[in-house]
Structures are given as structure tokens and as C-alpha cells.
Backbone as CSV, one residue per row, in Angstrom:
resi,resn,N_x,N_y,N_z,CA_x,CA_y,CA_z,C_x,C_y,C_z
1,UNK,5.730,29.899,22.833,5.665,28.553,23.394,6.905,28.294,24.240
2,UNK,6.572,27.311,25.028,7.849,26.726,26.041,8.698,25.880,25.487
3,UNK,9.661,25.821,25.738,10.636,24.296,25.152,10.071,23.292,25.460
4,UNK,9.280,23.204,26.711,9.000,21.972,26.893,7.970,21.392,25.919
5,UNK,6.917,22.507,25.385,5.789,22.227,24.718,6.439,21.643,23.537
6,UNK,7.491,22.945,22.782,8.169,22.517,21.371,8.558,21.129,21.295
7,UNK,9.203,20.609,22.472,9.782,19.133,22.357,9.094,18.452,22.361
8,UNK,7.652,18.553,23.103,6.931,17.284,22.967,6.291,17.071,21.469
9,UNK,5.889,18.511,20.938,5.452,18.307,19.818,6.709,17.720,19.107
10,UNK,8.014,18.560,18.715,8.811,17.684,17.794,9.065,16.136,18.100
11,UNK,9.124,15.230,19.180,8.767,14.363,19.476,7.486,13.603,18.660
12,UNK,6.662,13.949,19.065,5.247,13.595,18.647,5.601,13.569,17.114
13,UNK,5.347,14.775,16.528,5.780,14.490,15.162,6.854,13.640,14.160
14,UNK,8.053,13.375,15.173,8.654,12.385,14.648,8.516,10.741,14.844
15,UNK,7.515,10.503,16.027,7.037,9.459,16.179,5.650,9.103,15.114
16,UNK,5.018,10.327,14.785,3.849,10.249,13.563,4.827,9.642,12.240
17,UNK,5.408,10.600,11.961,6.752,10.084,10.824,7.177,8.600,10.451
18,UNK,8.019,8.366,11.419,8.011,7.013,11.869,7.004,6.078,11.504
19,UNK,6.145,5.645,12.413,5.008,5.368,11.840,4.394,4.979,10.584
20,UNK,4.429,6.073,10.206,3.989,6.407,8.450,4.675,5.783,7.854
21,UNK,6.365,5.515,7.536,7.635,5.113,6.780,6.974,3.634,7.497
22,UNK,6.834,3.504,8.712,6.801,1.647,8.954,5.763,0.969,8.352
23,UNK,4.440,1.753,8.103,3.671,1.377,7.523,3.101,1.715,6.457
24,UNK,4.174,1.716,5.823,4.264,2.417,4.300,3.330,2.913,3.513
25,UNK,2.696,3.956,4.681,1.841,5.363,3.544,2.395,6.105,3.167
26,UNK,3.814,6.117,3.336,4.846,7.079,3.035,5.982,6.699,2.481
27,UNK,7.132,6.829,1.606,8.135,6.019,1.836,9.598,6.947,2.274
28,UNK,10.617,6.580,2.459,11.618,7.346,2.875,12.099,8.226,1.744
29,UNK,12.512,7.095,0.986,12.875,6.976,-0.653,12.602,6.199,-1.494
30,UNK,12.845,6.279,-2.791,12.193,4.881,-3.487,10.519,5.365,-4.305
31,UNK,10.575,4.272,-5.254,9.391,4.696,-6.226,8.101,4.400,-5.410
32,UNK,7.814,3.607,-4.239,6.562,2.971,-4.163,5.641,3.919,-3.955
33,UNK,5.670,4.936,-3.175,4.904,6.058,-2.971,4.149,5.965,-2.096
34,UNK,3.267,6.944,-2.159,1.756,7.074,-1.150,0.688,5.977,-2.106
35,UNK,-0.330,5.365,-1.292,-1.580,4.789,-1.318,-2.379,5.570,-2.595
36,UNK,-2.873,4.843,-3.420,-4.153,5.782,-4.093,-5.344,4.972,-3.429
37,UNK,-6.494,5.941,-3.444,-7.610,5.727,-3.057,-8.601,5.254,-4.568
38,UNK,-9.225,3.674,-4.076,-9.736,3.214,-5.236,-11.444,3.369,-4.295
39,UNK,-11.814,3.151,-3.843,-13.311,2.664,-3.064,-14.252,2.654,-3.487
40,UNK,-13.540,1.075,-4.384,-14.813,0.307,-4.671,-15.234,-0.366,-3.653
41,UNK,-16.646,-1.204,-4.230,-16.774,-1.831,-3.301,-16.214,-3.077,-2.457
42,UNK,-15.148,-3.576,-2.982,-13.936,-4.801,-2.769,-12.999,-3.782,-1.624
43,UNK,-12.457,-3.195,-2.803,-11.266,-2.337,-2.530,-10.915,-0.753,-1.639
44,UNK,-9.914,-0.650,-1.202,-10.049,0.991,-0.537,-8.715,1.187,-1.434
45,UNK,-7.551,1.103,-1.496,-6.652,1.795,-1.822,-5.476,0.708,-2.229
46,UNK,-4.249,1.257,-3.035,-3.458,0.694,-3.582,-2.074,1.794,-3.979
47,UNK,-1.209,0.781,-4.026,-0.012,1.476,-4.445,0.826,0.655,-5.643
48,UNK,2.131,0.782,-6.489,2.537,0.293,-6.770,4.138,0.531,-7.450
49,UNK,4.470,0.196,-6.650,6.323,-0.290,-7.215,6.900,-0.203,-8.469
50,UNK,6.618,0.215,-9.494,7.108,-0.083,-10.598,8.503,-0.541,-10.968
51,UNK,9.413,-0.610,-9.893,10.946,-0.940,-10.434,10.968,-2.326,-9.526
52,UNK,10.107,-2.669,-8.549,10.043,-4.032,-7.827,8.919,-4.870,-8.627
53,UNK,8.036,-4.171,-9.259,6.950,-4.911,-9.817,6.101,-5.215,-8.613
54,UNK,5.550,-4.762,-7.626,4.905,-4.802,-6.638,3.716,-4.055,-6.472
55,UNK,2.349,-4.546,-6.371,1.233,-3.972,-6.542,0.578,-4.303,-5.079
56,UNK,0.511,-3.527,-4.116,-0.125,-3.795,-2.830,-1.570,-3.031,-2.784
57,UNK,-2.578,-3.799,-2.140,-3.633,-3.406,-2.628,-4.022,-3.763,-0.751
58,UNK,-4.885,-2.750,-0.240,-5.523,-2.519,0.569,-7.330,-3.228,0.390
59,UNK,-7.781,-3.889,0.888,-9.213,-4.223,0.817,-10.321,-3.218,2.020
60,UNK,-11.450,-3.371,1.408,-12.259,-2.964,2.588,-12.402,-3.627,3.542
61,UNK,-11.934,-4.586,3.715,-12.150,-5.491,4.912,-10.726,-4.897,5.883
62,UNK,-9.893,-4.598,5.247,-8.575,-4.081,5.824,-7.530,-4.865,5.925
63,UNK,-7.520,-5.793,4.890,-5.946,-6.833,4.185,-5.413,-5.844,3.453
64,UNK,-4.588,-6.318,3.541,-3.308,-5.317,2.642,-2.578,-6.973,1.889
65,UNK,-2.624,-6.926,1.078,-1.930,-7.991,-0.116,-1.044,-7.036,-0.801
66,UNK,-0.011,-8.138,-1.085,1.152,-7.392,-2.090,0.905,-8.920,-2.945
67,UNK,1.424,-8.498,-4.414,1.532,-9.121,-5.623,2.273,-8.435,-5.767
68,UNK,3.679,-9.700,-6.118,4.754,-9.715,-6.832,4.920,-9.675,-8.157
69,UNK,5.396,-8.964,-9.275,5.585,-9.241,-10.178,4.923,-9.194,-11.316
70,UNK,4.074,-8.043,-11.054,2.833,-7.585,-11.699,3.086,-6.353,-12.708
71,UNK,3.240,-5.980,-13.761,3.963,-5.564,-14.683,3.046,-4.122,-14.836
72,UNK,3.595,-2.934,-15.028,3.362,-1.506,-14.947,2.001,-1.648,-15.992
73,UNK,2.459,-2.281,-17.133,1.040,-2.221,-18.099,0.110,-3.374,-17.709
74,UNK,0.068,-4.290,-16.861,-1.331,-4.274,-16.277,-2.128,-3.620,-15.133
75,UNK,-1.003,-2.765,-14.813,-1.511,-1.805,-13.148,-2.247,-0.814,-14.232
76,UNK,-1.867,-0.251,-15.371,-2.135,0.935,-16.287,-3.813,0.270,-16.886
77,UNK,-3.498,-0.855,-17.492,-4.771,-1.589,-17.602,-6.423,-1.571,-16.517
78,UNK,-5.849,-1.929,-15.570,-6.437,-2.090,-14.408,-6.843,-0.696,-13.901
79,UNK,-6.436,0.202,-14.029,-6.679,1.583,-13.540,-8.053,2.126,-14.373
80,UNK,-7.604,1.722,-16.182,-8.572,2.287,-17.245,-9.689,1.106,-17.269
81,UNK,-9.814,-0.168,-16.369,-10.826,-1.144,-16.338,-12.355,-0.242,-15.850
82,UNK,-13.317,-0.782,-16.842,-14.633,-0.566,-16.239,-15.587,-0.748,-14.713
83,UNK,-14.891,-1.964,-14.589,-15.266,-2.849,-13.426,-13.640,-2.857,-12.590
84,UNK,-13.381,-2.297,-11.523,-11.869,-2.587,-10.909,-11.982,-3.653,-10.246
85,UNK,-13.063,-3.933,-9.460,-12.845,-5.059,-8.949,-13.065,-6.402,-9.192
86,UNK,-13.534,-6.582,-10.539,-13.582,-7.890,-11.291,-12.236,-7.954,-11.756
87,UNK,-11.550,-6.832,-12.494,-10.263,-6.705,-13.023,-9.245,-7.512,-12.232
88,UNK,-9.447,-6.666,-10.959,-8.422,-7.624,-9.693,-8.871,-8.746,-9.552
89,UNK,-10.321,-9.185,-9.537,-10.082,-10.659,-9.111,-9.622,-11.760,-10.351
90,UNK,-10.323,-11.464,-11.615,-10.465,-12.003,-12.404,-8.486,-12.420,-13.270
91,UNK,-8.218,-10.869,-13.446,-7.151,-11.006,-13.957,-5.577,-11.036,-13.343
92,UNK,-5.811,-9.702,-12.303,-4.352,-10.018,-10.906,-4.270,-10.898,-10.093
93,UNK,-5.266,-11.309,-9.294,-5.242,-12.147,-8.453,-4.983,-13.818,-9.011
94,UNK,-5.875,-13.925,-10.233,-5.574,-15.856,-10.666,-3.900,-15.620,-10.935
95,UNK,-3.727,-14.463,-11.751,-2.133,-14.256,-12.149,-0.970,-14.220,-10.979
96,UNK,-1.013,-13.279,-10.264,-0.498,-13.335,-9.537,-1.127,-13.146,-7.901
97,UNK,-1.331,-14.713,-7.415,-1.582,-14.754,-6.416,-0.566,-13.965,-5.118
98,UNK,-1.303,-12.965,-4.181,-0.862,-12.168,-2.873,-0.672,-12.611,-2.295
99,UNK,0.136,-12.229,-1.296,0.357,-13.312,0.520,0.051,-11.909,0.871
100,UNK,-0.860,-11.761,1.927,-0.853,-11.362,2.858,0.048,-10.385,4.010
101,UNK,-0.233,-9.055,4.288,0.731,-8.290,5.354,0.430,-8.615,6.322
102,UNK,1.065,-9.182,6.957,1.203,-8.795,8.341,1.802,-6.984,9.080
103,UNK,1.042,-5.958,8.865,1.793,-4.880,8.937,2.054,-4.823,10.621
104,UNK,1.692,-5.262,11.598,2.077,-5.153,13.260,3.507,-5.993,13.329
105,UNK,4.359,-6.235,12.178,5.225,-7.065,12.717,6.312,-6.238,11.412
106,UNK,5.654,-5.456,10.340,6.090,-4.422,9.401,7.112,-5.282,8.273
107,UNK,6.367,-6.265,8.191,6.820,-6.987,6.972,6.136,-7.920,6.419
108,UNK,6.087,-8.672,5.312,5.132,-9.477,4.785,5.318,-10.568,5.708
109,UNK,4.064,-11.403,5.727,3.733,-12.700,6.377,4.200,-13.382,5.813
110,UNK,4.466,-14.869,6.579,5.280,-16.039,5.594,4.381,-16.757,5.075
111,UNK,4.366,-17.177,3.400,3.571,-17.833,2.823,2.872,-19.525,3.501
């Protein structure tokens, strides 16, 4: 290959990178991790924080909600639930109501 080719790709790839860390399917460092894939019918995917207490949950519609303060043994709960998406509405959501991402601006929306 040419240098020129190599650079555009290393380029390219560090702009994919990027990316990824801004819109946190990835993280730099830190517990939050990659996305799990739930797809139900509510839901597509979720992650969660355990040292922030932060449970961000992706919808099929394509909201991304974070809940604050949502404690490791009800994410553990919620995982072994029959129904996941009654679980979330019924028990995370009245509990701890989400605000909303704004991810094009790469931070939560103001309540």
C-alpha cells in the first residue's frame, strides 16, 4: 500500500473511534461499557454503570434514556425478569423516572 492510502485509512479509523467514545458504544475507561442487546419488543439495548448507578436504555423507537440511581440489584433483577419490558415500565421507570439523550449534542438533555 501507499502512504497515502495508509493515512487515509488511519484517519478514517480514528475518526470511527472517536465517534464510538462520543456516543458511548464504547467507553475510553470506566465501568459503563458496551450496549447489551435486549430486543424486546419496547426495547433494543442497554448498558449500565454500576459505580454511577446509571442504567441507559436504548428503545426501539431509538430514545436512549438514562436513569439515575438505579441500584446493581435491580438491573440483576430486571435481567432474570420474565417479561423485560413490563419490568422497565412497571418497576424502573415509576422508580426512577429518565430524561432523555440528546446524543447530537453528546450529553444528556436538560430536564
Amino acid at each position: 500500500m501507499n502512504g497515502r492510502l495508509i493515512g487515509s485509512l488511519c484517519r478514517g479509523a480514528a475518526l470511527l473511534i472517536g465517534l464510538a467514545v462520543t456516543a458511548g458504544c464504547v467507553t475510553a475507561s470506566g465501568s459503563a461499557g458496551r450496549f447489551e442487546r435486549l430486543l424486546t419488543n419496547e426495547l433494543y439495548s442497554f448498558r449500565y454503570d454500576a459505580e454511577a448507578q446509571r442504567l441507559t436504555v436504548v428503545t426501539r423507537t431509538g430514545d436512549v434514556i438514562e436513569h439515575e440511581g438505579v441500584g446493581a440489584d435491580v438491573v440483576a433483577e430486571w435481567r432474570r425478569a420474565e417479561d423485560l419490558d413490563a419490568f422497565y415500565r412497571e418497576q424502573i421507570t415509576t422508580r426512577w423516572p429518565g430524561r432523555p439523550m440528546d446524543l447530537s449534542a453528546g450529553a444528556p438533555s436538560a430536564p
